[in-house]
N, C-alpha and C positions, 0 to 999 in steps of 0.2 A: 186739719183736725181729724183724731179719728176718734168712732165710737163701738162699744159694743152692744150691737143689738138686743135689744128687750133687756138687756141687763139692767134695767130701772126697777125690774119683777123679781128681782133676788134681794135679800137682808142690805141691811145698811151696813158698810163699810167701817170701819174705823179707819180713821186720817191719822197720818204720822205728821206731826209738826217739825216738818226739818226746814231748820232757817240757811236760807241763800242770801248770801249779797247779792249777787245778781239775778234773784228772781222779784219780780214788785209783789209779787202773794204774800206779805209779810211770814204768815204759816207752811208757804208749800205748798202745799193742800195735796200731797200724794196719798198711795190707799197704803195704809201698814201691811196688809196683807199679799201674799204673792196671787195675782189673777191670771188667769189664762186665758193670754190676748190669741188666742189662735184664729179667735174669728173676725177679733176685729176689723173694721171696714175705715177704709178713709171715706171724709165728707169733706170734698175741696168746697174753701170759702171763697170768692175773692177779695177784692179791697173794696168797701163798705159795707159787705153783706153781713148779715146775721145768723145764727145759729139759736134756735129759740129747742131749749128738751128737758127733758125729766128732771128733777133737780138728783134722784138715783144713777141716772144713767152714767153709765164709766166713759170717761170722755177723757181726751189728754189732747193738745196743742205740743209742738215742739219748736224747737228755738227759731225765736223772728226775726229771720236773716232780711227783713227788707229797712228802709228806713225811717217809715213811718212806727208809731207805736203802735200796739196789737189794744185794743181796750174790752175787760170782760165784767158785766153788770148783772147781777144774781139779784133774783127777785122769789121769795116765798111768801104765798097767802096761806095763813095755818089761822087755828083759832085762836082768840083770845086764852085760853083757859089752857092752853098749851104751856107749859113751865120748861125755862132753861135748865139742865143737869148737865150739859159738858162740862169740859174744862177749861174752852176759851167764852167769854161771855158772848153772847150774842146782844145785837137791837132791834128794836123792831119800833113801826110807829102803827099805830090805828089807822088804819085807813078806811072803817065801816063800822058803824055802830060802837055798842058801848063798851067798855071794858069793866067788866064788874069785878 
């Protein structure tokens, strides 16, 4: 995996939804925008570790030549009072108190 450093501290991204057959992201999840990966760094994982970072941070995986499956788990706590406006819907469940 590689990421770019502190780039969690820059604007939010727009994602292009480009559909792959052979990606399981159903949406892709690339950035629309051209970024310059000059500084990017790789973060070697190995086979069962984790990667836990920013939900901003520009981050890319590239193709998993091993035979097991690669599995990625996105977790955000925001508030309740948070409202969806993109264009793909999101879900979300309560996990703390009340939702008014």
């Amino acid at each position: 995996m590689q990421v770019i450093p502190a780039s969690n501290n820059n604007q939010l991204f727009e994602h292009n939804d480009d559909i792959n057959a052979d990606d399981m992201i159903p949406l892709g999840q690339g950035l629309a925008a051209e970024v310059d990966t000059s500084s990017a760094v790789s973060m070697a994982l190995q086979a069962g570790q984790t990667s836990l970072h920013h939900t901003k941070l520009i981050h890319a995986s590239f193709n998993n030549s091993c035979s097991e499956r690669r599995i990625g788990f996105g977790i955000s706590h925001i508030p309740a009072s948070v409202k969806d406006i993109g264009k793909t819907p999101e879900y979300a469940l309560l996990d703390k108190g009340e939702d008014r």
